[in-house]
N, C-alpha and C positions, 0 to 999 in steps of 0.2 A: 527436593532437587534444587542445585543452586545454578540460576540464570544466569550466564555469561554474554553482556551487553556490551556491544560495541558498536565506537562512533568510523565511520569512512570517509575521509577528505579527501575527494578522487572524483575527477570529471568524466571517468571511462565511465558509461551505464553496464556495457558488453562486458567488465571486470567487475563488476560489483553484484552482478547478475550471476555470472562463474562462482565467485567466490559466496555467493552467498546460498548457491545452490550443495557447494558441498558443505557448509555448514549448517543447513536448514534440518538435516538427519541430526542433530545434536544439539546439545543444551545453548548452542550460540545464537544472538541472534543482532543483525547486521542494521544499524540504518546509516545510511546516506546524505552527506551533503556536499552541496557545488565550492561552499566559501568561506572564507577562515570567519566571516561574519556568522553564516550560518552554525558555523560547529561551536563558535562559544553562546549562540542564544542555544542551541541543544545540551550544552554543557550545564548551564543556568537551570535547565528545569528537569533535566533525568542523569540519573547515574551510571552512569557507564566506566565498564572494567578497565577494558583498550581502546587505544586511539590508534587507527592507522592513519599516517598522512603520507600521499603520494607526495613528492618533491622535483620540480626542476632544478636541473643542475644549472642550464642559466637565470636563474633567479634564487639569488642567497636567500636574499630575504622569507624564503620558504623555511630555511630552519630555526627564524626564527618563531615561529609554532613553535615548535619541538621547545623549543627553547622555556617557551612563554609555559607551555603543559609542565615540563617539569618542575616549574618553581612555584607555582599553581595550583598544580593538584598530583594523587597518587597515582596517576593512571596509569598502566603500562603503557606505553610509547612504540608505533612499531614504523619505520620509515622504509619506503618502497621508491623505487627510480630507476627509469626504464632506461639509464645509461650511465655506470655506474663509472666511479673511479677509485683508486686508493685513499684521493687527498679527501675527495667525496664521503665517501663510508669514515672517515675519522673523522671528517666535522660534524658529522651526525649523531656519535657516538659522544661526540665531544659537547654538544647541542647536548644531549639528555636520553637520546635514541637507548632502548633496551635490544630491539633488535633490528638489522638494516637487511632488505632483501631486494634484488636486482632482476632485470629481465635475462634469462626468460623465468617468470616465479611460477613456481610449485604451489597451487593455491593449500596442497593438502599443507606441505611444508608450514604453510602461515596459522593454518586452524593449528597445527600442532605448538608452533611459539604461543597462539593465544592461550589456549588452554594453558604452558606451561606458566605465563606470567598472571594467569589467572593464581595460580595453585600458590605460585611462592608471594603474591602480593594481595593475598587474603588474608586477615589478621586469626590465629587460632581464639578459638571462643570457648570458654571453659563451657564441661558441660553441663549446662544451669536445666531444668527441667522446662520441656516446649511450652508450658502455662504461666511460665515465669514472663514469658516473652510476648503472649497475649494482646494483640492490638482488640479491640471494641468499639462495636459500632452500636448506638443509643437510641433508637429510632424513637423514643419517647421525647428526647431534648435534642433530638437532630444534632448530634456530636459526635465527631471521632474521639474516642479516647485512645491515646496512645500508652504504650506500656509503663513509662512513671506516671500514669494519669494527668496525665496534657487533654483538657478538651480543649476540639476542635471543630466551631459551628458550620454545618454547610448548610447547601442550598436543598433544594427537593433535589434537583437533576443529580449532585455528588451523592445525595444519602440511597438514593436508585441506585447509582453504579457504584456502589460500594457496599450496598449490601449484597448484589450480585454477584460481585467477586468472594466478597469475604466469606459469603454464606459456602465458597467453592474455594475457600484459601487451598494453593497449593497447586492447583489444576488450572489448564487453560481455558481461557471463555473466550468465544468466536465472537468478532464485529459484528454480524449480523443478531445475534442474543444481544447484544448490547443495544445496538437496532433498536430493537423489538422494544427494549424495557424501557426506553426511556424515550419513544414513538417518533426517535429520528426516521427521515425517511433512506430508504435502502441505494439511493445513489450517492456523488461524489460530495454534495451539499450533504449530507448524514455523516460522511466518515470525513468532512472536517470539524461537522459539531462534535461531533467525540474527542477529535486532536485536540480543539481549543478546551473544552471541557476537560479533557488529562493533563494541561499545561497549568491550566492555573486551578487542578485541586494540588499539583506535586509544589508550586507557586505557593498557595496558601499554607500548605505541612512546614515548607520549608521556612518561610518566613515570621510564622507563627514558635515553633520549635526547633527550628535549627538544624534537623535531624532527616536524611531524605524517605520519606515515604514506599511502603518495599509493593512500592506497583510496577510491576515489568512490561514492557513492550512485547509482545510475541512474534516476531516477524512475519510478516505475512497470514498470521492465524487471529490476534486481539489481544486481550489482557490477562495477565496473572497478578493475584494477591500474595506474592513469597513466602510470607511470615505467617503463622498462626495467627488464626481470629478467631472472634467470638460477636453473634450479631444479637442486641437481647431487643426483645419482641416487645413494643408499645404495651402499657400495663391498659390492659381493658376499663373501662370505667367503671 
């Protein structure tokens, strides 16, 4: 199954909470941030399909996001604004906007743009055999190897949460398994050592190899492994 990640630049909680309730039944899955600061350090370390950015119409400088994402990067672009106008909706479009929607919005209406700008701004992938595509994890030399054979050293705490996943590529693993394996404690001080622990193993892929590492965020549920893995077992002495 392919994860559809999405960034939200939107100060409503009461809309992002809507919206992410009727996407939480489907492959989508929603995070949040207050500030154009916040969404380009989110941008920095996870990969995300669409960007929705809410917009005021008295403040331009809003489209310029829009602006800044499209020349940037591939993301779809989706601009929202709760008082719309004619001259409004063409500078948005003119900005980079793929699609623009107005109050009062159809939250279903938006999961449907995403998915569709998910589908035509996905690159087709010949199809090479799932083994071909094989990431590994080396628990003998504590490395990731990635599928042209990139190793990549980690710490104990990455080589635990990743073999946890990969040993389960494909499938969700709950916050609280992750908890457990790597002996964070179960409150908010636990589920930020995870956050920072996921920021910079995606930190370390990326700036090691170039390439973003296929760990997905699960909204409200923990992590998934996307890609096919392979975990090979310390050779005994």
């Amino acid at each position: 199954m392919s994860y559809i990640n999405v960034i939200l630049l939107d100060e409503n909680k009461a809309f992002q909470a809507e919206l992410t309730e009727i996407a939480k039944s489907t492959d989508i899955y929603i995070d949040r941030v207050n500030s154009e600061k916040e969404l380009y350090e989110a941008l920095a370390t996870i990969q995300y399909n669409v960007a929705i950015i809410t917009i005021d119409q008295t403040q331009p400088h809003d489209l310029n996001i829009v602006t800044q994402l499209r020349k940037k990067s591939a993301l779809g672009v989706i601009v929202l604004t709760a008082a719309p106008s004619t001259e409004h909706r063409i500078l948005s479009y003119e900005s980079g906007a793929d699609h623009f929607f107005s109050s009062p919005i159809e939250h279903k209406e938006i999961v449907a743009a995403i998915r569709n700008l998910f589908v035509r701004l996905t690159p087709i992938v010949p199809n090479v055999p799932l083994g071909s595509y094989n990431w590994q994890l080396d628990k003998s030399s504590w490395c990731l190897i990635t599928p042209d054979n990139h190793e990549i050293k980690l710490t104990a705490k990455e080589l635990k949460f990743l073999e946890l996943l990969m040993s389960q590529f494909g499938e969700n693993v709950d916050r609280h398994a992750v908890k457990l394996t790597l002996g964070y404690t179960t409150d908010d001080y636990g589920n930020r050592s995870i956050d920072s622990l996921v920021r910079r193993l995606r930190k370390k892929v990326l700036s090691n190899i170039n390439i973003q590492l296929p760990l997905q965020t699960v909204h409200a549920v923990g992590y998934c492994f996307s890609a096919s893995a392979q975990v090979l077992e310390s050779q005994s002495s």
